[in-house]
C-alpha positions in Angstrom: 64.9 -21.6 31.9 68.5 -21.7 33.1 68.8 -23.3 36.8 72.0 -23.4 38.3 72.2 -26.1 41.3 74.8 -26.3 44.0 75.8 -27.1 47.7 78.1 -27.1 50.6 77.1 -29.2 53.6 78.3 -30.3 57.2 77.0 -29.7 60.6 79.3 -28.2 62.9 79.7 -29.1 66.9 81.4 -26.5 68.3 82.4 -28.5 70.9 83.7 -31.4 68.7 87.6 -32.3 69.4 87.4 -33.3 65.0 88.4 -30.7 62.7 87.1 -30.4 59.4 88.9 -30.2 57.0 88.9 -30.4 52.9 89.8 -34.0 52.9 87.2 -34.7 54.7 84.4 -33.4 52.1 83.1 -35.6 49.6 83.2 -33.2 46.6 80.5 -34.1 44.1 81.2 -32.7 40.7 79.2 -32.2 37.5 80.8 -35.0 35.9 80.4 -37.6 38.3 76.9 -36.3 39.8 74.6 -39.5 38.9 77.0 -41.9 40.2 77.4 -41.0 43.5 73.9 -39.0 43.8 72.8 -42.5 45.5 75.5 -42.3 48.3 74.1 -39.8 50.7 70.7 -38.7 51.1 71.3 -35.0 51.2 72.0 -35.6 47.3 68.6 -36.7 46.6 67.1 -33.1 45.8 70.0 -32.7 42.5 68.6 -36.2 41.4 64.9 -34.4 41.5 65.7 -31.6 40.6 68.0 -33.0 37.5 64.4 -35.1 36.8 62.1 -32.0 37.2 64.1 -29.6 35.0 64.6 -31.9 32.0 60.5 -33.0 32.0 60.0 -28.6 31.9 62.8 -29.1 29.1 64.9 -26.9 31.8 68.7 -26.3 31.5 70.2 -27.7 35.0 73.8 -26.4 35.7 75.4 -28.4 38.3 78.3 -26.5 39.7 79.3 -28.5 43.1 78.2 -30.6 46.2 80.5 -30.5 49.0 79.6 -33.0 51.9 81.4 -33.4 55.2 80.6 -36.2 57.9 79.0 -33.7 61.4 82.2 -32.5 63.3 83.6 -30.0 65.0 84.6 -26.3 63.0 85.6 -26.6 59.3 88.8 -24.6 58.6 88.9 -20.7 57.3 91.0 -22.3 54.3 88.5 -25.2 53.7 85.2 -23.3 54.0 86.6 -20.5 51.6 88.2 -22.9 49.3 84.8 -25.0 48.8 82.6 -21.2 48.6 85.0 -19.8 46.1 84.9 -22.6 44.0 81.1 -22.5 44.2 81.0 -19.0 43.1 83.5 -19.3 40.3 81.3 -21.8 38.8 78.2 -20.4 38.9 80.0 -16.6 37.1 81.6 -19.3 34.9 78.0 -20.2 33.6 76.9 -16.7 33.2 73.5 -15.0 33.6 70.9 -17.7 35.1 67.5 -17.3 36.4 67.2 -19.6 39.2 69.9 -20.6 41.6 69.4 -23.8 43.8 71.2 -24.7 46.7 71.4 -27.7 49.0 72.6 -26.3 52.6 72.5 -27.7 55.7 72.1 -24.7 57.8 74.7 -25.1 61.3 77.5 -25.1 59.2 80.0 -22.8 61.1 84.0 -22.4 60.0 87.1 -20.7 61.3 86.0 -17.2 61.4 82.8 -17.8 59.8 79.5 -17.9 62.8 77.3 -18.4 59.6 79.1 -20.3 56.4 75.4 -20.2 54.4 74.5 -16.9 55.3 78.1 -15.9 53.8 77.7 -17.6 50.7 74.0 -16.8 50.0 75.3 -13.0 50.4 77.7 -13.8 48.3 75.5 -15.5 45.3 73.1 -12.1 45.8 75.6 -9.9 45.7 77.2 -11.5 42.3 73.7 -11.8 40.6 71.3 -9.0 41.8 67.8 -8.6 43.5 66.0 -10.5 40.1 67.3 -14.1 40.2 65.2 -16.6 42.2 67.6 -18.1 44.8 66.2 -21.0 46.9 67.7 -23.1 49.4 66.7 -26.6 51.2 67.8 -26.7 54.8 68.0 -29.6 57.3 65.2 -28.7 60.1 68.6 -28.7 62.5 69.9 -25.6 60.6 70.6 -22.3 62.9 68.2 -19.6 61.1 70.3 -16.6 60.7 69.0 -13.3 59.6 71.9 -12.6 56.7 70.2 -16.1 55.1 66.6 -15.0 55.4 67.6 -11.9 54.0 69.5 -13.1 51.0 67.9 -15.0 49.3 63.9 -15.7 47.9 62.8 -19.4 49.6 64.0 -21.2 52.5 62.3 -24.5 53.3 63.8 -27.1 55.4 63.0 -30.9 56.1 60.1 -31.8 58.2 61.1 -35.2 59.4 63.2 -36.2 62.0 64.2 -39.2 61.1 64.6 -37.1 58.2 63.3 -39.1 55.7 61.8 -36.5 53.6 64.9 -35.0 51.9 63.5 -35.4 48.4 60.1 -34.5 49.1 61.2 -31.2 50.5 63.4 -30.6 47.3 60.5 -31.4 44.8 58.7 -28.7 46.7 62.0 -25.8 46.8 61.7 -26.7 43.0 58.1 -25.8 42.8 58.4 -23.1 44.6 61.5 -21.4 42.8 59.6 -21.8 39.2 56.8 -20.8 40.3 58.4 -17.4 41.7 60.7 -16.9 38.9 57.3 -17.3 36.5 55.9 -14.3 38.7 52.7 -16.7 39.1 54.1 -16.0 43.2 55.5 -13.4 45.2 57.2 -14.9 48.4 57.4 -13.2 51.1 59.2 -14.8 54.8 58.4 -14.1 58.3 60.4 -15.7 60.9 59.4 -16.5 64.8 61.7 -17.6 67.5 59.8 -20.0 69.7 62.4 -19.6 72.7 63.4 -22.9 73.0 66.2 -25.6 72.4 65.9 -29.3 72.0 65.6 -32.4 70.4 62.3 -33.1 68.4 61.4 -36.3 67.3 58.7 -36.3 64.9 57.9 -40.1 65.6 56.3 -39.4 68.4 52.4 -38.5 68.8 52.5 -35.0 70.3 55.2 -33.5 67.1 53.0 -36.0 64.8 49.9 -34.2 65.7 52.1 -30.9 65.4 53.9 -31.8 61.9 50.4 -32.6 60.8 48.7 -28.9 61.9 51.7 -27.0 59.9 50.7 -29.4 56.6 46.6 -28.2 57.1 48.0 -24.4 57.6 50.0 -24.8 53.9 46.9 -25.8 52.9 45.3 -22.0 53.4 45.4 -19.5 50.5 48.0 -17.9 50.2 50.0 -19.9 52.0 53.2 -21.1 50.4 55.9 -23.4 52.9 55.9 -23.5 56.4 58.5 -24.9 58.0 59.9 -25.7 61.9 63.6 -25.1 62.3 64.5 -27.4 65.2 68.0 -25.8 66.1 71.1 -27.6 66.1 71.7 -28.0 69.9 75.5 -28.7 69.6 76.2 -25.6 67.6 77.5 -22.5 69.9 76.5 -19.4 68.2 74.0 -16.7 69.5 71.4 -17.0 66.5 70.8 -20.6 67.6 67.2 -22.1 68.5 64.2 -23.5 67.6 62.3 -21.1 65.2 59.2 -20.9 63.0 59.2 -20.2 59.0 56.4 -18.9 57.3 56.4 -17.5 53.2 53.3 -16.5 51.2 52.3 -15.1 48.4 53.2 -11.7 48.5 51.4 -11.2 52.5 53.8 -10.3 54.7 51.3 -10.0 57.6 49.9 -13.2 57.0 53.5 -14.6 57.2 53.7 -12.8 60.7 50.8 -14.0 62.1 50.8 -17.7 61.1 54.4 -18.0 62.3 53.7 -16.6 66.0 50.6 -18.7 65.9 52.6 -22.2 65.3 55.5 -20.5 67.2 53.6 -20.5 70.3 51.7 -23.8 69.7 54.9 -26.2 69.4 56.2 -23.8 72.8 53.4 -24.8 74.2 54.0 -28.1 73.4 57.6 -27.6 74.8 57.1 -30.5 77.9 55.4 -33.1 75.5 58.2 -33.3 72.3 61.5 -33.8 73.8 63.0 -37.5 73.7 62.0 -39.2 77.1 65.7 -40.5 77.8 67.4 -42.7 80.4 70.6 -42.3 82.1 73.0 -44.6 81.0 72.7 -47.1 84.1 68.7 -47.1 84.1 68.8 -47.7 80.4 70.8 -51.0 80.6 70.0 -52.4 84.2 66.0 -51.9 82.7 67.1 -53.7 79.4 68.7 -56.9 81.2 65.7 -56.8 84.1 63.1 -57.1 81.4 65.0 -60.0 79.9 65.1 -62.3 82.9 60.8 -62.1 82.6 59.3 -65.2 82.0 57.6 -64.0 78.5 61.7 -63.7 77.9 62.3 -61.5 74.6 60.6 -62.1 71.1 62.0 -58.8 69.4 65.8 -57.5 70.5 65.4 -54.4 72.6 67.3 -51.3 71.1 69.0 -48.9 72.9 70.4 -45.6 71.6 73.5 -44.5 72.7 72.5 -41.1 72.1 75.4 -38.8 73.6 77.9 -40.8 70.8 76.2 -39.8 68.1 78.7 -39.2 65.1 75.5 -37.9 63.3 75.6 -34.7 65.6 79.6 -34.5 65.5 80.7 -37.1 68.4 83.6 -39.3 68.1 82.1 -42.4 67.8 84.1 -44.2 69.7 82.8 -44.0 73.5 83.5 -47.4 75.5 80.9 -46.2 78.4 77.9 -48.7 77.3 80.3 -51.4 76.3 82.3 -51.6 79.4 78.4 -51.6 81.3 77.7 -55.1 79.3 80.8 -56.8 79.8 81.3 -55.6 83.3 77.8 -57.1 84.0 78.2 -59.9 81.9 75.4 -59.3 79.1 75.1 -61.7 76.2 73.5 -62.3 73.1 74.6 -58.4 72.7 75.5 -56.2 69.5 76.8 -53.2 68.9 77.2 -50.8 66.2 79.5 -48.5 64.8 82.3 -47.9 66.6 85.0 -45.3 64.8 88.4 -47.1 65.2 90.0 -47.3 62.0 93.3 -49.0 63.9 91.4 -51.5 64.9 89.5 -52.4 61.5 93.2 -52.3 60.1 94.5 -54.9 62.6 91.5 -57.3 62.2 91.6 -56.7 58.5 95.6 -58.2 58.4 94.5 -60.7 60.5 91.7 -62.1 58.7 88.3 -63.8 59.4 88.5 -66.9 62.0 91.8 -65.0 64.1 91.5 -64.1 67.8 93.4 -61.2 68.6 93.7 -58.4 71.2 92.5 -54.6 70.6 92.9 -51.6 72.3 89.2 -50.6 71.2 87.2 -47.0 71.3 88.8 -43.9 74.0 90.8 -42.8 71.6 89.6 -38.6 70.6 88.7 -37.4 74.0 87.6 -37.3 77.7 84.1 -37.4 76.5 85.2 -41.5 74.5 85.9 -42.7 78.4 88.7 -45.2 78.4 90.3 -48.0 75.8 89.0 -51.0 76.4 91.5 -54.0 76.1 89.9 -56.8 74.6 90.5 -60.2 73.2 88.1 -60.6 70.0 87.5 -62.6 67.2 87.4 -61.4 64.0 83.9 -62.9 62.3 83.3 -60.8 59.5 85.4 -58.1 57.4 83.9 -55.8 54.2 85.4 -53.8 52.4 84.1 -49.8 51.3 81.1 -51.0 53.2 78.1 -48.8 52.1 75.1 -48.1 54.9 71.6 -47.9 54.4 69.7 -44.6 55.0 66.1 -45.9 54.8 63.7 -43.3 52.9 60.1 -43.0 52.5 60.1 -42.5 48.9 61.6 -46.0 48.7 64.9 -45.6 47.6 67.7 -45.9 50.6 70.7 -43.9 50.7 73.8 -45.5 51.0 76.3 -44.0 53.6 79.8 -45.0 52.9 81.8 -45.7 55.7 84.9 -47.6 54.6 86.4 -51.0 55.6 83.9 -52.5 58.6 84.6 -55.6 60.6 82.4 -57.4 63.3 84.4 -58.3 66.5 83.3 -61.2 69.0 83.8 -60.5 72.2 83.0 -63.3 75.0 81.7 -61.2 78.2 80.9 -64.5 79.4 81.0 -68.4 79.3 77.6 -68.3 76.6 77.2 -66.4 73.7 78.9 -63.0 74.0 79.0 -59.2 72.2 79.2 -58.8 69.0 80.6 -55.4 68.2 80.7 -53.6 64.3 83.7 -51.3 63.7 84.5 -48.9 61.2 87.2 -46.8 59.2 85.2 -43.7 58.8 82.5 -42.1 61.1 79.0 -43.1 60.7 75.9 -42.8 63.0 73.7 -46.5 63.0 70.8 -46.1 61.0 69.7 -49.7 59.7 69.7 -53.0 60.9 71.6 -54.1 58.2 74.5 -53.2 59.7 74.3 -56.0 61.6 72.9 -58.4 59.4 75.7 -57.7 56.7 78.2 -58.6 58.9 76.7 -61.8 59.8 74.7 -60.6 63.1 71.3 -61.4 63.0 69.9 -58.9 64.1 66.9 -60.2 65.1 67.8 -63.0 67.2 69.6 -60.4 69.5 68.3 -60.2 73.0 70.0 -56.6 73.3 70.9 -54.0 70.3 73.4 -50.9 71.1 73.6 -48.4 68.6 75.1 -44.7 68.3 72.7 -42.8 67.3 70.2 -39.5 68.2 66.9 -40.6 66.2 67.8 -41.2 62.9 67.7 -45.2 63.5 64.0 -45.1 63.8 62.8 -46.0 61.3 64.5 -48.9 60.4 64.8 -50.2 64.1 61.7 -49.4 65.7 60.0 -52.5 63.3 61.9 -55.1 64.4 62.1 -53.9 68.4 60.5 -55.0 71.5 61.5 -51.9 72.7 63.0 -48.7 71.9 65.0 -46.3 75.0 66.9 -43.9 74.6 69.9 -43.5 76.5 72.3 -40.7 77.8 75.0 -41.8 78.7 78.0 -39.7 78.9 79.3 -38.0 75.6 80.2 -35.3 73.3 76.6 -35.1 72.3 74.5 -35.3 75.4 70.3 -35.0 74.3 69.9 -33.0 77.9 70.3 -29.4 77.0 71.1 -28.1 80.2 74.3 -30.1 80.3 76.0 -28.6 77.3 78.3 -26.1 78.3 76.9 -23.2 76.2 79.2 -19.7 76.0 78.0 -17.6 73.1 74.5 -18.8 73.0 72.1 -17.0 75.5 70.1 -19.4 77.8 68.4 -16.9 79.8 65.6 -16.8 77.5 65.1 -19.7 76.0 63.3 -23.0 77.7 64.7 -25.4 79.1 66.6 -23.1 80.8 63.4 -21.0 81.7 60.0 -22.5 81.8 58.1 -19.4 79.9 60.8 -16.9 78.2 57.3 -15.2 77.1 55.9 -14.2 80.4 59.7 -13.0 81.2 59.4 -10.8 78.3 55.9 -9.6 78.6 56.5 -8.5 82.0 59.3 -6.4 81.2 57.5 -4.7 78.3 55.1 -3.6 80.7 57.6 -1.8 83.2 58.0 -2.0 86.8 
């Protein structure tokens, strides 16, 4: 069988001050595929799929991976350079019978509300109705019609943290032999659940929920279910939180089971949001609990969830930081602050030098203000690459450029210790700090940017875990995002039942 595998990827915050544009992709070509597939975890499904197709004795035409750091739109000439490179490869390699793409699903470009629904039209259009296409989403994807209509199997992650990314591609492969075979006929029924938010499946209540759609796969003729979050930051009309159901050839089954789960995780809608802290609660909580007597055995980690770079924020907000010195918190870390300036000055000036840097504020009112500090430079690597933990065992490695660790004396004792990199990266591991010569563990306090995706790799070695919102370009409470294209009247949390709204109209005055 002759499988043709491709992808173009970033996540697009409309209301990002970053561009993105082509230098900015990490372009993944066939030649070079098996050395960087360990880089990024959104390459793990070509390394399975690579594996599946040569136990079947398959032919696996890689044409292109495209990945881009979460920012704000990618440029018309960017996103059409990237898709008609994509499509020339895959006419290049002639008639195939199975096309497989890695997506992310909120990817949005100059002129362009809905960059994978373009290209999958595209691909369909250039090969006809009879050649499986399948694509792997990230759960924070924005459902669109012009996908579900374009192609044969959508199935997205079901984690978030999302450490399932190969386990979902094992299963697109399945599914996409399977089809082409004709052993399966799958048909897709979408349900939009009316909401908008941030769901993390670490919890109990979207545990108990993750673990209901798995027992409703199990039914016969039941193929993929799958819970498409929404990307919350993403300003375009088809976004929200939506249910996707495909069976074998049933499209009323498809129906049904997707209102059912539709209207189970709605009505689950108070339960499954992150229970965050404003920014001053979140900190004054941290340093009350550590004058206790018990004192702390484990660092307490706080997420600086409105600076996530992983949802398209700069990075480099001071608002947290500025809270600890001003109140003179020690034994403190941080982690990552974007400021390649200031990774260049420590850099010339070495291990061991003090010096003073005009840190973080730099790429918008959202950053808050530079903070002038006087530092000391304690550790410096170079092309420093980031663990992703998975749970098939095998991290990801994020690269993120020349990183240095900073200490900063808020007080007479032991200070903040503060990581800074070249290139944007959300904190996901520990190791972060430990690299650089934090220990991690011995912190009384641990600060990083990040939504969820720290979890787990944190949540081990923490007394406690809150989430912060402090200000940002990413805040986790939906009703402050400034939404214009997007209609909130009926979607929760704006309205506390969109369904009663609706029913009541249906039935007249």
């Amino acid at each position: 069988m002759k499988i043709f595998a491709a992808g173009i990827e970033t996540e697009t915050n409309t209301f990002s001050p970053i561009p993105t544009g082509l230098g900015d992709f990490n372009v993944t070509c066939s030649e070079n595929l098996n050395d960087q597939a360990h880089l990024l975890p959104e390459v793990a499904p070509f390394k399975q799929w690579q594996r599946k197709a040569r136990d079947r004795k398959d032919q696996l035409l890689f044409g292109l991976y495209a990945w881009a750091h979460p920012a704000g739109l990618t440029t018309k000439s960017t996103y059409e350079n990237l898709r008609d490179q994509l499509l020339s490869l895959l006419q290049a390699n002639g008639q195939v019978d199975i096309v497989l793409l890695n997506l992310h699903g909120a990817m949005m470009a100059q002129g362009f509300d809905d960059c994978e629904g373009d290209l999958l039209k595209r691909i369909r259009q250039l090969l006809g109705p009879n050649v499986i296409i399948a694509a792997e989403l990230d759960l924070h994807c924005h459902l669109t019609q012009k996908m579900v209509e374009n192609v044969d199997i959508l199935i997205t992650f079901k984690e978030y943290p999302h450490v399932d990314v190969a386990a979902r591609g094992d299963e697109l492969f399945d599914l996409a032999i399977q089809a082409r075979l004709g052993h399966c006929r799958p048909v897709m029924a979408v349900f939009d659940c009316r909401m908008m938010g941030m769901y993390p499946t670490s919890t109990p209540v979207m545990r108990g929920f993750i673990d209901a759609m798995v027992e409703a796969e199990q039914q016969e003729g039941v193929l993929s279910i799958s819970f498409c979050h929404g990307f919350p930051f993403g300003d375009m009309p088809e976004a929200g939180g939506k249910i996707l159901v495909i069976t074998d050839n049933n499209k009323a089954l498809a129906e049904q089971l997707a209102k059912e789960l539709g209207l189970h995780i709605f009505g689950l809608r108070h339960e499954i949001g992150f229970d965050t802290l404003s920014l001053e609660r979140a900190l004054s909580k941290t340093v009350e609990n550590s004058n206790t007597e018990n004192g702390f055995k484990n660092p307490v980690v706080v997420a600086d969830q409105s600076d996530n770079a992983g949802g398209g924020a700069p990075s480099d907000s001071t608002f947290a930081l500025r809270w600890l010195i001003d109140n003179h918190v020690d034994n403190a870390a941080c982690a990552i602050f974007y400021d390649p300036q200031v990774v260049k000055l420590a850099i010339a000036a070495g291990i061991g030098a003090e010096l003073k840097v005009r840190l973080g504020g730099k790429l918008g009112v959202t950053s808050g203000d530079p903070l002038d500090l006087v530092v000391t430079v304690s550790a410096i690597k170079k092309n420093y690459l980031h663990r992703f933990p998975q749970e098939d065992g095998e991290a990801s490695l994020m690269p993120i450029a020349d990183t240095v660790a900073l200490h900063c004396l808020s007080s007479s004792r032991s200070g903040i210790d503060i990581v800074v990199s070249s290139e944007r990266c959300q904190c996901y591991c520990p190791s972060i700090f430990d690299d650089l010569g934090i220990p991690s563990r011995e912190k009384k306090l641990l600060v990083i940017k990040s939504m969820q995706h720290f979890y787990g790799a944190f949540a081990p070695i923490a007394s406690e875990v809150i989430y912060m919102a402090g200000p940002g370009a990413v805040p986790p409470t939906m009703q402050q995002i400034p939404y214009q294209r997007m209609c909130t009247e009926d979607k929760y949390p704006w309205v506390d039942n969109p369904f009663a709204i609706t029913t009541k109209n249906s039935e007249g005055p």
